[in-house]
C-alpha positions in Angstrom: -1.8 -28.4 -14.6 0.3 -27.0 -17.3 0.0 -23.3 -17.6 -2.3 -23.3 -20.8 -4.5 -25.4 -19.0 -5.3 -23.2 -16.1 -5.0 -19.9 -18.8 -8.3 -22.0 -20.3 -10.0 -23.4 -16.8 -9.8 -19.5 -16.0 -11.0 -17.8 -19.6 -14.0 -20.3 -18.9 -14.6 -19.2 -15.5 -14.5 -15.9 -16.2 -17.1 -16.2 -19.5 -19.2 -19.3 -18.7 -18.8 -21.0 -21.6 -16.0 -22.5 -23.9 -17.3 -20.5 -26.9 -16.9 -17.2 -24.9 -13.2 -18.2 -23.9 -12.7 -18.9 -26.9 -13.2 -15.2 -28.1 -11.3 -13.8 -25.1 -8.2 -16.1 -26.3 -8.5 -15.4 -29.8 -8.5 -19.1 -30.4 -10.9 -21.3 -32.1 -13.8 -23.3 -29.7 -12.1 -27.0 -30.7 -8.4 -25.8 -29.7 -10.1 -24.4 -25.7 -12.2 -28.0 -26.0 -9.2 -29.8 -26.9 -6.8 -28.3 -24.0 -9.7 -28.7 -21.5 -10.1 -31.9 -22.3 -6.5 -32.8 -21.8 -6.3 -31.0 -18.3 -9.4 -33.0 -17.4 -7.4 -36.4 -18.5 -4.3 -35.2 -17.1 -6.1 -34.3 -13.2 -8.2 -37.0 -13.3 -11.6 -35.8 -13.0 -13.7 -33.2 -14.5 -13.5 -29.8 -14.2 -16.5 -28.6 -15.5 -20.4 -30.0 -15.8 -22.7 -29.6 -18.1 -26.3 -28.1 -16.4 -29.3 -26.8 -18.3 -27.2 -25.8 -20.9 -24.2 -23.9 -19.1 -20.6 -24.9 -17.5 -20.7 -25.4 -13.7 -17.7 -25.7 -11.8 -17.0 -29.4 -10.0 -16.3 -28.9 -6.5 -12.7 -30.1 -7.3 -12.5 -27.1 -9.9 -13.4 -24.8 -7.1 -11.0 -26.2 -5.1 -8.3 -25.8 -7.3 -9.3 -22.2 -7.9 -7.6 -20.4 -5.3 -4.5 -21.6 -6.1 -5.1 -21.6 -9.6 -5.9 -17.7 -9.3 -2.0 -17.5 -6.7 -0.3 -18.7 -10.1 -2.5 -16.4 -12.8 -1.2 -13.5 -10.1 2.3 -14.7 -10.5 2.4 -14.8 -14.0 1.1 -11.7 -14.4 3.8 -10.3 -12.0 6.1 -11.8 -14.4 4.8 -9.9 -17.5 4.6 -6.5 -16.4 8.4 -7.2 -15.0 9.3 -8.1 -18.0 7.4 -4.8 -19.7 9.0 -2.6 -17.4 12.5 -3.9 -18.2 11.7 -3.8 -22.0 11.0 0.2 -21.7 13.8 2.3 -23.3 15.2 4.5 -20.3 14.9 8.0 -20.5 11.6 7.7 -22.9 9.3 8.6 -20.1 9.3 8.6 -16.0 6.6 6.5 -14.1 5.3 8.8 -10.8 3.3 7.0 -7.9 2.2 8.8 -5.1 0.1 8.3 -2.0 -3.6 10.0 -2.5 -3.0 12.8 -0.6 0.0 13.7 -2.4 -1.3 12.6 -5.9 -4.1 15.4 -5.0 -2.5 18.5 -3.5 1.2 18.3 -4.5 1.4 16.1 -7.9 -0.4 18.2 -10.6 1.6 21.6 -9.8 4.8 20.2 -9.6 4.3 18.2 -12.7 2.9 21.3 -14.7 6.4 22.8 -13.5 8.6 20.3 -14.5 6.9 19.7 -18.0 7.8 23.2 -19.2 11.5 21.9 -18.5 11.1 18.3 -20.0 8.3 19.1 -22.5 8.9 15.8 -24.8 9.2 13.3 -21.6 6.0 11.3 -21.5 4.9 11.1 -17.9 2.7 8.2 -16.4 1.3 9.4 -12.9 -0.7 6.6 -10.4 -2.0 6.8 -6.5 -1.7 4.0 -4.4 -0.9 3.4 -0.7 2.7 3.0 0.5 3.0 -0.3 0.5 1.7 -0.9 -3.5 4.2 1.7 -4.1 7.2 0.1 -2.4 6.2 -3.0 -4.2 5.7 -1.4 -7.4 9.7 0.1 -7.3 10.7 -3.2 -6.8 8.8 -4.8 -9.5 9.6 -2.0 -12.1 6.4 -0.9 -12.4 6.8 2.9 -11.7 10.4 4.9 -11.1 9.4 7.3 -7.7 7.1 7.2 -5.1 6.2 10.2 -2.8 4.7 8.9 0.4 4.0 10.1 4.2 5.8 6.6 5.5 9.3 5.6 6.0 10.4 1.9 4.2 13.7 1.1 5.1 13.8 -1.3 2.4 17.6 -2.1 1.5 16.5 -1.9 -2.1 15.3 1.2 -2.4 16.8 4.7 -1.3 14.7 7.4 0.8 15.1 11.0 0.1 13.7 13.6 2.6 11.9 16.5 0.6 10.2 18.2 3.6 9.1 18.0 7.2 5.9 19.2 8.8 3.3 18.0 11.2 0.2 17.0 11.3 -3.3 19.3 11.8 -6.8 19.2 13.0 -9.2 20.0 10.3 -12.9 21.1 11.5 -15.7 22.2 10.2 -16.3 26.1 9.7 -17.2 27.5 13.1 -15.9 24.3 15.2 -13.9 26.4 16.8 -14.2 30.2 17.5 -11.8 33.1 16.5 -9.9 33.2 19.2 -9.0 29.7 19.3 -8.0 29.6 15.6 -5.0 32.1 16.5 -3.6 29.9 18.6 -2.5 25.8 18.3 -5.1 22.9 19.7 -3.8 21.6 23.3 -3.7 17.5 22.7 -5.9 17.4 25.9 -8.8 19.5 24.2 -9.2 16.0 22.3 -10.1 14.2 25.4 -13.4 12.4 24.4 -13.8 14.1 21.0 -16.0 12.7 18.3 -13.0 12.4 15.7 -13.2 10.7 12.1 -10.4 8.7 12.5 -7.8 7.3 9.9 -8.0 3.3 9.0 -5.8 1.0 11.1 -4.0 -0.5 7.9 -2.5 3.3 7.3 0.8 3.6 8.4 0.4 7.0 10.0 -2.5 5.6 12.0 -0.1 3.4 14.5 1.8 7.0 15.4 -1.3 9.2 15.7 -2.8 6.6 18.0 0.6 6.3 19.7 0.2 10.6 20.3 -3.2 10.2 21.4 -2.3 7.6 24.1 -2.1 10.1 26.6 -5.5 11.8 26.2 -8.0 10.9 28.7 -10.7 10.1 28.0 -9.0 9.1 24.0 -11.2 10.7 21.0 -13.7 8.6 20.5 -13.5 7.3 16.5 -17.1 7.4 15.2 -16.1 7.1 11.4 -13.2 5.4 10.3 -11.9 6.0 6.6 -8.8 5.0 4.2 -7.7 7.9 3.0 -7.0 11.1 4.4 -9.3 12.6 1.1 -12.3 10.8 2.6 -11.6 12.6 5.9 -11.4 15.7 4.7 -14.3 15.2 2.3 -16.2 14.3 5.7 -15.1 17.4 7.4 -15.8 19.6 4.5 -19.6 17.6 4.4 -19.6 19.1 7.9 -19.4 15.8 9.3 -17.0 17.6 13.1 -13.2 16.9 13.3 -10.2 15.1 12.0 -6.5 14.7 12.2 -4.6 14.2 8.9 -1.7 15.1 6.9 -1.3 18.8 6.6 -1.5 18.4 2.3 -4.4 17.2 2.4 -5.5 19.9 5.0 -4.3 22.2 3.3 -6.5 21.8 -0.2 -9.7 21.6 1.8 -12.3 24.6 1.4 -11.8 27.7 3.4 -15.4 28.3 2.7 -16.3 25.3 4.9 -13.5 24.3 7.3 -11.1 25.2 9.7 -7.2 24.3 10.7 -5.1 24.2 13.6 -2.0 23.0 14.0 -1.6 20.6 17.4 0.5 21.2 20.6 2.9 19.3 21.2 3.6 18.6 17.3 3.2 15.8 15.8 5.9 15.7 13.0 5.4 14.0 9.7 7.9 13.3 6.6 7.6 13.5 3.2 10.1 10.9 1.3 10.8 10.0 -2.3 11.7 6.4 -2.9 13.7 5.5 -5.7 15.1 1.9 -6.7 18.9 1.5 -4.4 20.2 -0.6 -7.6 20.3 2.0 -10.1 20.8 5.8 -10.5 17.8 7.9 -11.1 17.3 9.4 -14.3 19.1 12.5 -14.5 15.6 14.5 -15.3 14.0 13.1 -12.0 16.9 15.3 -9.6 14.9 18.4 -11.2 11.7 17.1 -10.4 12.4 16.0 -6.9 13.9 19.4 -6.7 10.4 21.0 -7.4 8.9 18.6 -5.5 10.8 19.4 -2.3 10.3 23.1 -3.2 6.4 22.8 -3.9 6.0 21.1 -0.4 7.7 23.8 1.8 5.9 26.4 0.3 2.3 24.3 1.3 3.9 23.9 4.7 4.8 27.6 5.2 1.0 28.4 4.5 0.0 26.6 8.4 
């Protein structure tokens, strides 16, 4: 299949009828007819029935379509690489973040840096580490903040702060006395604990610190981001362990921290392409960044 003809097979999946792809290609009904016709002559057999008045899919067609979708994915790769390398530098600076970073430490430090760069346009995303390691590679955004270490030869790591991370409760979880002081790891033995996903980076070393604990904290809601946990906690939903940011914006009306005995540290890095210098304007920023996160830190 030549790349028009799975651009059509796919307009006409996603609309249900060649009239409809038509309008999402901004080509006439004969021209997707004519190409689908030629894919179908080309492959051999059809692609699409007619029943009761619609487009159903052969079973071949379906077959095809995982691939099909592998190559649209691909492509699109290709497009927004080519996007990103058609951007002027120095016109504007593409942020990503992890969620608890885009939350707590993002919109200050932007405000800040704005009143320096006032003209620079400033795109600002969320995604997990991983996306955002990808998305430095592919051009797509010019610094990530993020709780997890790469180690990606293309890309260089900056340390902006250190800290650790904290048990968050609900109000009254814990009485006065033992909020003056740091939670012992063993007072987790057999705690109900809303626990982090296993696909999050910084679940691997909390479970690693938890090993120990007997009986272990026993999980009884497992969420994605550390947001969700404390959005649990502050629902008075019991206890969680997360990143001390993301701590650290939850309601004091409603909720509770302590730090953890022994620590548990955490890093926060910025990640910038290895290939290329950053834009002069983004030293300032990481400098605010770095300056914005030690002052949340002092506040444990």
């Amino acid at each position: 299949m030549r790349l028009r003809h799975i651009e059509i097979f796919q307009a006409i999946r996603q609309t249900g009828s060649v009239s409809a792809a038509a309008q999402l290609l901004h080509v006439s009904q004969p021209a997707v007819t004519k190409v689908l016709q030629h894919a179908e002559l080309q492959l051999g057999f059809p692609l699409f029935l007619r029943v009761r008045g619609k487009l159903q899919p052969t079973p071949e067609a379906l077959a095809l379509e995982s691939e099909v979708e592998k190559v649209t994915e691909s492509l699109q790769g290709v497009r927004r690489l080519a996007k990103s390398l058609r951007r002027a530098p120095g016109q504007s600076v593409r942020i990503g973040a992890i969620p608890a970073l885009a939350l707590s430490l993002l919109p200050p430090a932007i405000l800040e840096w704005k009143r320096d760069y006032p003209d620079m346009a400033c795109e600002l995303s969320s995604d997990h580490s991983r996306e955002l390691v990808q998305k430095l590679l592919m051009r797509e955004i010019d610094l990530a903040l993020t709780l997890n270490f790469s180690g990606h030869p293309g890309l260089t790591t900056q340390v902006l702060a250190n800290g650790v991370l904290v048990a968050l409760a609900s109000k009254g979880y814990w009485s006065d006395a033992e909020l003056s002081s740091p939670l012992p790891l063993a007072d987790l033995a057999g705690t109900p604990l809303i626990g982090l996903s296993s696909a999050d980076p910084l679940a691997a070393k909390l479970d690693s610190y938890l090993e120990n604990v007997d009986p272990p904290p026993r999980v009884t809601i497992s969420v994605q981001t550390y947001s969700l946990a404390r959005a649990m906690v502050e629902s008075g939903a019991g206890l969680t362990v997360i990143d001390p940011f993301t701590a650290l914006g939850a309601s004091t009306a409603t909720t509770c921290i302590r730090t953890l005995t022994p620590p548990l540290p955490i890093t926060l890095y910025a990640l910038t392409r290895a290939d290329e210098p950053p834009p002069h304007m983004l030293a300032n920023l990481l400098e605010i960044f770095g300056h914005r996160a030690r002052e949340l830190l002092e506040r444990l």
